[in-house]
C-alpha positions in Angstrom: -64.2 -72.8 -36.7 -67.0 -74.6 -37.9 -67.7 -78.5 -36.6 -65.5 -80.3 -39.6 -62.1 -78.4 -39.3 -63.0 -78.7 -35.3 -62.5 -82.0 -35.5 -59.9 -82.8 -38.5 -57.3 -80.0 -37.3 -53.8 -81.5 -37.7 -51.3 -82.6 -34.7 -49.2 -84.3 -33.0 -47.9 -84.9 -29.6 -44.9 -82.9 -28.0 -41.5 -84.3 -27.2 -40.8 -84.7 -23.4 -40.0 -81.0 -21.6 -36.8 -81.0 -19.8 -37.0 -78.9 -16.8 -34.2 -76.7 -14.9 -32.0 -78.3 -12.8 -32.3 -78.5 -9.2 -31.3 -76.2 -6.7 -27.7 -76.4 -5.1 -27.1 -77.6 -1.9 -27.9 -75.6 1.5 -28.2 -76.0 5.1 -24.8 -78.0 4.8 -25.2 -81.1 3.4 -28.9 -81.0 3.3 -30.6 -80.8 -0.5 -32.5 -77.0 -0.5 -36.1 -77.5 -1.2 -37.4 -75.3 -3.7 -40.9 -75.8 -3.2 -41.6 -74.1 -6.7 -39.9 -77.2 -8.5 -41.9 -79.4 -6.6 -44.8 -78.0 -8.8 -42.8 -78.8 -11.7 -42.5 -82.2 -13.3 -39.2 -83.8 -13.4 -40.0 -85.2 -16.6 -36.5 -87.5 -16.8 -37.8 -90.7 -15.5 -38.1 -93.8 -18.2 -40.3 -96.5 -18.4 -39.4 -99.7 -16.3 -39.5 -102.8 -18.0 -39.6 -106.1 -16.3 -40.6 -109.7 -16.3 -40.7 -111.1 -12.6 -42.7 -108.5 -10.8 -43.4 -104.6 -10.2 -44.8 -101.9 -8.0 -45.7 -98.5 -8.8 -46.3 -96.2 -6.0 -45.9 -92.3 -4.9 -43.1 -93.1 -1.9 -40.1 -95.5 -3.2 -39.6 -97.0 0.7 -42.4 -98.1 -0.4 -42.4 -99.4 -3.8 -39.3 -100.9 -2.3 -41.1 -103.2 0.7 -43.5 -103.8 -2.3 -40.6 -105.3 -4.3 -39.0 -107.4 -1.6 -42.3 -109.3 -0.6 -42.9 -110.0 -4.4 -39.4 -111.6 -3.8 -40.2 -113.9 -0.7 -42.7 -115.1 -2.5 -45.8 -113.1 -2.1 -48.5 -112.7 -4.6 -49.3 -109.1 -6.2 -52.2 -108.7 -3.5 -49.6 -109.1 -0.6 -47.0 -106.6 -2.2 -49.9 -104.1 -2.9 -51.1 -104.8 1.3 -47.4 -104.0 2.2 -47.2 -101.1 0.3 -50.3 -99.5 1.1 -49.2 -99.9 5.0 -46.1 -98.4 3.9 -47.4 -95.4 2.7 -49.9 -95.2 5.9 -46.7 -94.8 7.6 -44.7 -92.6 5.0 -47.6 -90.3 3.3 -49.7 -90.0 6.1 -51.7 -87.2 5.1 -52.8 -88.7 1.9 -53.8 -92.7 3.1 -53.9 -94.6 5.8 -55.8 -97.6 7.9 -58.3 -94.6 9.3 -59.1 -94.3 5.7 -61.2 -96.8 2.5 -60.1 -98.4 -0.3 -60.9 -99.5 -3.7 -59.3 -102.2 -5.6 -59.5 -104.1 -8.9 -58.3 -107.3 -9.6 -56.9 -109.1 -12.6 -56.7 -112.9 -11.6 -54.6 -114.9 -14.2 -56.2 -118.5 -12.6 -59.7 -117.3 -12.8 -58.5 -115.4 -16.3 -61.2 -112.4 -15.3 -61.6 -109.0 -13.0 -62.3 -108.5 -9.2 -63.8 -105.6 -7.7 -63.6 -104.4 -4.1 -65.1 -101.7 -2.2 -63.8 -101.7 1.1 -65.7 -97.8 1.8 -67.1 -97.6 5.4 -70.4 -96.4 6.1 -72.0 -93.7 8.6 -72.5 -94.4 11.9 -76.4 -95.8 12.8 -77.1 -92.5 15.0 -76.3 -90.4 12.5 -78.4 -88.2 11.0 -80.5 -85.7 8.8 -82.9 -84.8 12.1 -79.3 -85.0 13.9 -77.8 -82.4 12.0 -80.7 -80.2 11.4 -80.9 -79.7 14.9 -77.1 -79.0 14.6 -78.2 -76.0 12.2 -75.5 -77.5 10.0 -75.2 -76.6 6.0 -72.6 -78.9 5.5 -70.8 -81.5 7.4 -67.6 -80.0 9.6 -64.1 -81.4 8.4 -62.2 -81.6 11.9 -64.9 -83.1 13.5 -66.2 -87.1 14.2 -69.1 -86.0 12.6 -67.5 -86.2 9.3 -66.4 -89.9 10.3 -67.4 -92.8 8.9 -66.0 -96.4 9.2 -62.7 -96.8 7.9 -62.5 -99.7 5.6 -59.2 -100.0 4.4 -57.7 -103.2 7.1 -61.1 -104.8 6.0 -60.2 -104.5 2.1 -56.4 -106.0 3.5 -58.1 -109.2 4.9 -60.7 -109.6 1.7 -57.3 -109.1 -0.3 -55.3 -111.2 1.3 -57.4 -114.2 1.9 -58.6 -114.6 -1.4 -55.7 -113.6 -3.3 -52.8 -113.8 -0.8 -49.6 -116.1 -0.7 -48.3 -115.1 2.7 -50.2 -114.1 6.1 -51.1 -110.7 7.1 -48.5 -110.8 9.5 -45.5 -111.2 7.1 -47.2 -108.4 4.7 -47.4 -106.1 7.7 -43.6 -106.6 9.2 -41.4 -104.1 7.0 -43.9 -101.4 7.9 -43.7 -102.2 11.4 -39.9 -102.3 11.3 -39.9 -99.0 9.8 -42.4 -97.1 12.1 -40.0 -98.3 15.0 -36.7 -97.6 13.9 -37.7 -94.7 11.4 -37.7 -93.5 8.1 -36.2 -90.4 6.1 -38.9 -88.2 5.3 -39.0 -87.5 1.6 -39.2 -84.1 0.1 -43.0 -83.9 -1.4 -44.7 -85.4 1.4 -42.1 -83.0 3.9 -43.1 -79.8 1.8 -47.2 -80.4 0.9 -47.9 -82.9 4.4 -45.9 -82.9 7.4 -45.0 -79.2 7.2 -48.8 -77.6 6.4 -50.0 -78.6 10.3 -49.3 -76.8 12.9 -49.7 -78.0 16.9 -51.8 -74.8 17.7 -54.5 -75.5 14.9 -54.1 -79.4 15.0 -53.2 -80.7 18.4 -55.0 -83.9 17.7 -52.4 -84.5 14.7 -49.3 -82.9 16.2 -49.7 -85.8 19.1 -48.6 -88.5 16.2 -46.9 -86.3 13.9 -44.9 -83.6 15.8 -42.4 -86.1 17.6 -40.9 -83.7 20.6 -43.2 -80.9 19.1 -41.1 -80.4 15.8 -42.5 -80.6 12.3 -40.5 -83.1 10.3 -38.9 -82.1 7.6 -37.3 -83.1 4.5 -34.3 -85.6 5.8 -35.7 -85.9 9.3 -36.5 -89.3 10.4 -40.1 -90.0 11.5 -40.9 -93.1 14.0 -44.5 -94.1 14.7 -44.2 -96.7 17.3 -47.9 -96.5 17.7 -48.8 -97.2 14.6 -46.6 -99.7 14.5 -48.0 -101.0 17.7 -51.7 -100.9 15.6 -49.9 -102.9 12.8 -48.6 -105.2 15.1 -52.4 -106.1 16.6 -53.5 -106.2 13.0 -51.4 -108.8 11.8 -51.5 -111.2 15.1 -55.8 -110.5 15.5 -56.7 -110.0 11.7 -60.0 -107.6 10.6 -61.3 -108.3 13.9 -58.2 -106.7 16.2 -59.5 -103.3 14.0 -63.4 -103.3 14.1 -63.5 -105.1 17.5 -61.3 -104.6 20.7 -59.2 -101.8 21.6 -58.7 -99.7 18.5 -62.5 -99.7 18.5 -62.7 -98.8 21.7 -60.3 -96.0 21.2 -62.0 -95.2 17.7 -65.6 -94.3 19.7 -63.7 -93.1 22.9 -62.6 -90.2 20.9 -65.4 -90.2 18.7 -67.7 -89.7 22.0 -65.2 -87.3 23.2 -65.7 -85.0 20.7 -69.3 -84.9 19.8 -69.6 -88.2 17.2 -72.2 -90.5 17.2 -69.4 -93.7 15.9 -70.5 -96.6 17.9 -68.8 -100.2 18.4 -71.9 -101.5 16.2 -70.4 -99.5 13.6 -67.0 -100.6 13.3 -68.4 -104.5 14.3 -71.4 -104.7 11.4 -68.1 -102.9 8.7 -68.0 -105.1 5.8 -66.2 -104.9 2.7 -68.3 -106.0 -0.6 -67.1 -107.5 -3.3 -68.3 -105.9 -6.1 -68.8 -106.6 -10.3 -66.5 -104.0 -12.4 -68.2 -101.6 -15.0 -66.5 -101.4 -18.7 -67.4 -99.4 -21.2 -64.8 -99.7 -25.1 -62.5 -96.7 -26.0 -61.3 -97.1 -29.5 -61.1 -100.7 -29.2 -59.8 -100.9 -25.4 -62.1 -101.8 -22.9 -62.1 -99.5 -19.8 -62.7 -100.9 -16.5 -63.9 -98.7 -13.0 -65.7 -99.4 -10.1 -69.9 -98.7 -9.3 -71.6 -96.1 -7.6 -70.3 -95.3 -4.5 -67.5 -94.3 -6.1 -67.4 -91.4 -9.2 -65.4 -94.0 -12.0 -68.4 -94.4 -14.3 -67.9 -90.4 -14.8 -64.5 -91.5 -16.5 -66.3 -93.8 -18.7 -68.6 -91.4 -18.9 -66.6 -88.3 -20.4 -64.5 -91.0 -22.8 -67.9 -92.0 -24.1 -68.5 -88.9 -25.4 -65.2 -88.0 -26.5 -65.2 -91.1 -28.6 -67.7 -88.9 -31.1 -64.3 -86.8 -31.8 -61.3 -87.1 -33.5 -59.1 -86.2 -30.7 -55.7 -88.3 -32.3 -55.9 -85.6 -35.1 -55.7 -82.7 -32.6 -52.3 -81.0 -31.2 -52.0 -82.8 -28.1 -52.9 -80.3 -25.4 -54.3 -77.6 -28.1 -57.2 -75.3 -27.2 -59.2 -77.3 -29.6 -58.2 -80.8 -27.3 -58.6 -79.3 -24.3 -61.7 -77.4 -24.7 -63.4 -80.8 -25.7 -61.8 -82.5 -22.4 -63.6 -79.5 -20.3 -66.7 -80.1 -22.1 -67.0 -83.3 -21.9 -66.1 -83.5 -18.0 -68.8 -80.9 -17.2 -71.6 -83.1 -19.1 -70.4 -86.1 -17.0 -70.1 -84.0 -13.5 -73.6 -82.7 -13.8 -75.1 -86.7 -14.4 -72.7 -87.3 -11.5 -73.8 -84.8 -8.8 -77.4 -85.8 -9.8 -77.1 -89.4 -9.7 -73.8 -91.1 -8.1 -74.7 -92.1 -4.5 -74.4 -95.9 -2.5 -76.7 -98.2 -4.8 -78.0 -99.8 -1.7 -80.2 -96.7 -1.1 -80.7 -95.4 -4.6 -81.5 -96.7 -8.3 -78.6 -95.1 -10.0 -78.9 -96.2 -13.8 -75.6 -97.2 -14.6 -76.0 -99.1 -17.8 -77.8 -96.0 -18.9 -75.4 -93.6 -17.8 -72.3 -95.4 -19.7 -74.1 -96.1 -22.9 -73.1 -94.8 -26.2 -75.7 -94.3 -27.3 -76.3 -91.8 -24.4 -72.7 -90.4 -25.4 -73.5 -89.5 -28.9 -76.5 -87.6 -27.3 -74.9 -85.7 -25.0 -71.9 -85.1 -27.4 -73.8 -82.6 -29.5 -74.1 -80.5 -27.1 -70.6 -79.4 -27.4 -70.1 -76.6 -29.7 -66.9 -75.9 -31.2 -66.3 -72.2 -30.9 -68.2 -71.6 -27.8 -68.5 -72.7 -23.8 -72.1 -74.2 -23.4 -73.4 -71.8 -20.6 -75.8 -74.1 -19.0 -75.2 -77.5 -18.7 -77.8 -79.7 -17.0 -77.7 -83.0 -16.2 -79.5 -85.8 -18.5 -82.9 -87.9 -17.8 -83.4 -91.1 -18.4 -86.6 -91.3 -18.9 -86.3 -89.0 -21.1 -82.7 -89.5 -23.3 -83.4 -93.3 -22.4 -55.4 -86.2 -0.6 -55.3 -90.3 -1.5 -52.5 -92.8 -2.9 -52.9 -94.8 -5.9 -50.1 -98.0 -6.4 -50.6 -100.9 -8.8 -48.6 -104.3 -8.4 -48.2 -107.1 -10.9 -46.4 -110.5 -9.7 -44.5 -113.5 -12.0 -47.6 -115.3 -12.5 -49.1 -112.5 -14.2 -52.1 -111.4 -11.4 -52.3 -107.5 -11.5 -54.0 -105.1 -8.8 -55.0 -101.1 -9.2 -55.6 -100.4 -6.0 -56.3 -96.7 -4.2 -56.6 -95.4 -0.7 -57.2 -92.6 1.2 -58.2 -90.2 4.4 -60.3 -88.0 1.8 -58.5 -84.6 3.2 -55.3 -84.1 4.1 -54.7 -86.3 7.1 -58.9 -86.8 6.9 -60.5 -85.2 10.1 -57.1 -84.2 11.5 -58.1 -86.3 14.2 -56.1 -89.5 15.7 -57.7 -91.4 18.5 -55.7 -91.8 21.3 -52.9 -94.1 20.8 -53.5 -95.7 17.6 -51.0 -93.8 15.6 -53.1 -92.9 12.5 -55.6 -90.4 11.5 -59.6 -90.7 10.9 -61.2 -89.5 7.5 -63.5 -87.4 6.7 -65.3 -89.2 4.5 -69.0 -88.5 5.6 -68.0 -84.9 4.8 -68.7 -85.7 1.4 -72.8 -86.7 2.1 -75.4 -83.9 1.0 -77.6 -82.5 3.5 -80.7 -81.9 1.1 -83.4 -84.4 2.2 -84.3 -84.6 -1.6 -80.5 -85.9 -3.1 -79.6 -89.2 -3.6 -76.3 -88.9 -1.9 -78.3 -87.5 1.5 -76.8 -88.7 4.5 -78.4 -91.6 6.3 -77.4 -94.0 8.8 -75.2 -97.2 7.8 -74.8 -95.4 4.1 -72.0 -95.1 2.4 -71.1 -91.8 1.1 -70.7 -90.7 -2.3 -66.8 -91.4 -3.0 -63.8 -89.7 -5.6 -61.2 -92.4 -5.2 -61.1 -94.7 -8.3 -58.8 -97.2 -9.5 -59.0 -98.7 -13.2 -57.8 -101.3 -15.7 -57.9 -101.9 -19.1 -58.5 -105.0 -21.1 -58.0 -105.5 -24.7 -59.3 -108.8 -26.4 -60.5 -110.2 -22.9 -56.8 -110.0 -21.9 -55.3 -107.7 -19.8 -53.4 -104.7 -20.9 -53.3 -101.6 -18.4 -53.6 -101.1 -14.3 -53.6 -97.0 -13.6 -54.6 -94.5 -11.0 -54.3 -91.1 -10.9 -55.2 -89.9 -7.1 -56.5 -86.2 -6.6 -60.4 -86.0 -5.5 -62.3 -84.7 -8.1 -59.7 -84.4 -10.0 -59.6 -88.4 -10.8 -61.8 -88.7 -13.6 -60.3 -86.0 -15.6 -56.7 -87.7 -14.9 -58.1 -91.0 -16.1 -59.1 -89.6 -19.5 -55.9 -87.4 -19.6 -53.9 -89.9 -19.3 -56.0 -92.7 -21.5 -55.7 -90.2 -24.4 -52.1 -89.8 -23.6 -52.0 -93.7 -23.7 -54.3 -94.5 -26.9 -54.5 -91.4 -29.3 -51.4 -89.9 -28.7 -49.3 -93.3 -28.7 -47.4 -92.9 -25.5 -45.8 -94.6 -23.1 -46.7 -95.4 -20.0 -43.9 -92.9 -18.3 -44.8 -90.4 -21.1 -48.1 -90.5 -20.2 -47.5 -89.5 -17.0 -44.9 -86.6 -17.7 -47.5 -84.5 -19.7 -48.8 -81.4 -18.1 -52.8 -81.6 -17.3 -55.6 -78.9 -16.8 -58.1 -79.3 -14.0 -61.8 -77.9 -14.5 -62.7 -77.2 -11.5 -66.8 -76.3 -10.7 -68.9 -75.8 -7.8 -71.5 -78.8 -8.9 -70.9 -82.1 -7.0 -73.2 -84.6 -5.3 -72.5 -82.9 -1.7 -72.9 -79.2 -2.6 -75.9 -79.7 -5.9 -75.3 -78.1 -9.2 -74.6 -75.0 -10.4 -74.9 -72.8 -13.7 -71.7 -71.5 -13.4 -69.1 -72.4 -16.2 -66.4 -73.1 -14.0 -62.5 -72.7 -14.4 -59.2 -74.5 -15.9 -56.7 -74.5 -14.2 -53.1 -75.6 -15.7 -50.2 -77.3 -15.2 -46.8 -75.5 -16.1 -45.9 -75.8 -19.6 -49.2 -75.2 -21.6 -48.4 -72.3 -23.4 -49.9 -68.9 -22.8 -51.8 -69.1 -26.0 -53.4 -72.1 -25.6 -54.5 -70.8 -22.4 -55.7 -67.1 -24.4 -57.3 -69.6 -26.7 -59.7 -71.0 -24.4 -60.4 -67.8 -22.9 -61.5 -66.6 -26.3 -64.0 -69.7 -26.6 -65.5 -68.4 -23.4 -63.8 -70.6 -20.6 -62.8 -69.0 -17.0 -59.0 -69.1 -17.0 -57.0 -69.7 -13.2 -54.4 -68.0 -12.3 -53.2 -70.2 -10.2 -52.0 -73.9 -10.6 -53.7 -76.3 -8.7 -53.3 -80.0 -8.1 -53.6 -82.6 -10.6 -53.0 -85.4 -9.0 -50.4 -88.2 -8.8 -50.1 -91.1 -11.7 -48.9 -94.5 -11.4 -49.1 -97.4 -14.1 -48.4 -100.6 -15.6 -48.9 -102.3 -18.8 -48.6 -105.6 -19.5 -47.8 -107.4 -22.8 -47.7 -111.4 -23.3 -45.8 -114.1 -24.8 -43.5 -113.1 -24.0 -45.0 -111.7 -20.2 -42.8 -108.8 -19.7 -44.6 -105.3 -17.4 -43.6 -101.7 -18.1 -44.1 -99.3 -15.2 -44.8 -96.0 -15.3 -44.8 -93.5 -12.2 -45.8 -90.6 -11.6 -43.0 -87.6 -11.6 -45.4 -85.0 -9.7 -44.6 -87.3 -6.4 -42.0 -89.2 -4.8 -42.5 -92.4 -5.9 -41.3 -94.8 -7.9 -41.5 -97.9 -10.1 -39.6 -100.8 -9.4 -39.4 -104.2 -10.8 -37.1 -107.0 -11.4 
């Protein structure tokens, strides 16, 4: 096919699939989990439109406390705090206050954006000599050496006082009243959290979340009185009941316990930074992600390039679309392992990095009938488990905020008493003395979690996530495509079936010449997949995870939200 029909072949986008119907009932009255449908979508769900307020998030308890602070009177910011503590109680092993978070901002007073990167850093005694002598090669997962400072109650408190209507305390309560009298756990979260861990591999988890040494299952009600103990301190002390005090002490006592070097200095000096968001245009729509810590700029990156294409006039999901999507993704990855790191310790050159003209460079390197076999990352001197939720209120203030514990449940580690789990952020640092992303003390690591917004005419139009590690990137642009050449709706959007390239080169592990593989969502046809196999791309047998979606777009005069959410979870969107 030569470049020309490449990119003029005709399409359009598919209908919604309908999937097979649920399983009947079993154990009684009990609904019978087939975990195989929970890898399917439920592609059913419509598009929630609204005028007064609405959440979007991957639990509906919690979409639902979300809701009811909107409706005493709280401000986007505090129904997006109330949430997120919700689902630190509910989806445990994806988020939580041992965990970061990254939001953006759309302020309706101040008519502009708001960045925040509440990401901890390593701890001061923590080292390259340190683990050298260690004989590590990377950094162990269920260990305090892969801890760093957990920043999510600091990005609460910068929320809240800048932004919020109510105190801390009052966006804190329905969590605590759930973590004490209990919850019904919900079927996604039962099958792919709860019920993975097992007490004889995990005994630091299994304390918190094996009540009476059972794993709870879907329907089984789950109390966390010390979390909700935690919460409680939180909302009476503020940042400073977190980073100072007794969960800090209990934070290093375990930390010391185990072999970490956290330290109270740590958790005392944590701050969270406000931060300037990065935009580059897409056919007229202005993309917005977060700086370097974080991997965002890759999206901008990969939809950049993809700009030089005609993608509207593909088949939606065709070999021809997706083998663009891979290329592109691997161009971006290999600039990101190279150069994404904390901008505090390295230059990283951005504006370069998102440029277009940098794009139409780097966009000629795709071929149309062929996988480029080496892909290296460009010079500028030379070429010049996580939760995502979005909130928008009456008053028209929006928030895209994302959290997480980086793993599932992070370390697998919970201090004693404190009811939550540590990260394992600092897992994600490189060893190699020469990489921008090495570790080094009071450094923030490089980080996946990304939320974004989109602006058209200085006005804004779109708040969206899509959680999933590496994944995040490739689910921005997936679902931006969906969104603005495919002309679909925000649910719609959501419901499509995605591929995930997945390759070995990342800014922890370094590069790598191999072409990596796609893996695919049910419903892409076999032939699309023999397609891309003929062009020279790996093909997985297996499905892997492609994240979870939540969304809301916004239109004025009059201001009325649609809501989209994410049917690969058990969320929700709500509004009224």
């Amino acid at each position: 096919m030569d470049r020309r029909k490449f990119l003029k072949a005709a399409g359009a986008a598919p209908a919604a699939i309908a999937v097979a119907p649920t399983a009947a009932l079993a154990e009684g009255t009990r609904p019978f989990l087939d975990t195989q449908q929970l890898y399917r979508r439920n592609g059913n769900r419509s598009t929630v439109a609204c005028q007064n307020g609405i959440v979007c998030a991957s639990q509906p308890l919690a979409t639902m406390v979300g809701i009811d602070v909107l409706k005493a009177g709280g401000s986007c910011v505090d129904a997006a705090i109330a949430t997120n503590a919700m689902l630190g109680l509910t989806e445990p092993g994806s988020d939580g206050i041992g965990g970061d978070l990254f939001a953006i901002i759309w302020s309706e007073q101040d008519q502009q954006l708001f960045g925040l990167n509440a990401s901890g850093r390593a701890p001061y005694e923590w080292n390259l000599e340190r683990a050298s002598e260690k004989q590590l090669q990377r950094i162990p997962r269920q260990s305090p050496l892969s801890w760093t400072v957990p920043g999510c109650v600091s990005g609460w408190a910068a929320l809240n006082e800048r932004f919020g209507k109510l105190d801390l305390a009052r966006c804190l309560e329905p969590a605590i009243s759930y973590a004490e009298d209990g919850f019904p756990v919900s079927p996604v979260i039962a099958t792919t959290q709860f019920g993975y861990w097992t007490a004889e591999r995990f005994p630091h988890l299994a304390a918190v979340y094996h009540p009476e040494g059972k794993i709870p299952r879907f329907g089984d009600v789950f109390k966390n009185p010390l979390l909700a103990r935690t919460y409680r301190q939180i909302g009476e002390g503020g940042a400073g009941a977190f980073y100072e005090g007794e969960i800090a002490e209990r934070i290093v006592a375990k930390s010391t316990e185990l072999g970490g070097y956290m330290a109270l200095r740590d958790l005392a000096d944590h701050t969270a930074d406000w931060v300037e968001p990065v935009t580059s245009s897409y056919r007229g729509f202005d993309v917005w992600e977060l700086p370097p810590n974080g991997q965002g700029i890759a999206a901008l990156q990969i939809l950049n390039i993809l700009e030089n294409f005609e993608i509207s006039e593909l088949e939606h999901n065709s070999a021809e679309h997706l083998h663009l999507l891979v290329e592109a993704k691997r161009l971006a990855f290999e600039d990101r392992a190279r150069y994404y790191a904390d901008p505090t310790f390295s230059d990283i050159p951005v504006d370069w990095l998102i440029s277009k003209d940098y794009a139409a460079e780097r966009a000629k390197l795709i071929e149309p009938e062929a996988v480029s076999q080496r892909v290296m990352p460009g010079d500028p001197e030379l070429d010049s488990d996580t939760i995502y939720m979005t909130a928008a209120d009456s008053e028209g203030n929006m928030i895209s905020l994302i959290q997480s514990v980086y793993s599932d449940f992070g370390s697998a580690i919970c201090p004693d008493g404190v009811g939550f789990a540590m990260q394992n952020r600092g897992q994600a640092f490189s060893l190699d003395p020469e990489h921008a992303n090495r570790l080094e003390p009071h450094k923030r690591p490089f980080h996946t979690i990304i939320p974004a917004f989109v602006t058209e005419g200085g006005r804004p139009l779109l708040s969206f996530g899509v959680m999933g590690g590496d994944f995040q990137p490739q689910g921005h642009v997936q679902v931006l495509m969906n969104l603005i050449d495919f002309r679909m709706s925000p649910q719609q959007a959501g419901d499509q079936p995605r591929v995930r390239h997945i390759g070995r080169t990342s800014p922890w592990l370094g590069r790598s010449d191999h072409t990596g593989e796609i893996a695919f969502e049910h419903d892409i046809p076999d032939s699309v997949k023999v397609s891309l196999a003929e062009l020279g791309h790996q093909v997985s047998s297996g499905v892997g995870a492609h994240g979870g979606y939540q969304a809301i777009w916004r239109t004025d005069e009059p201001l009325v939200y649609f809501g989209g959410s994410d049917p690969r979870k058990d969320g929700a969107a709500m509004g009224y």
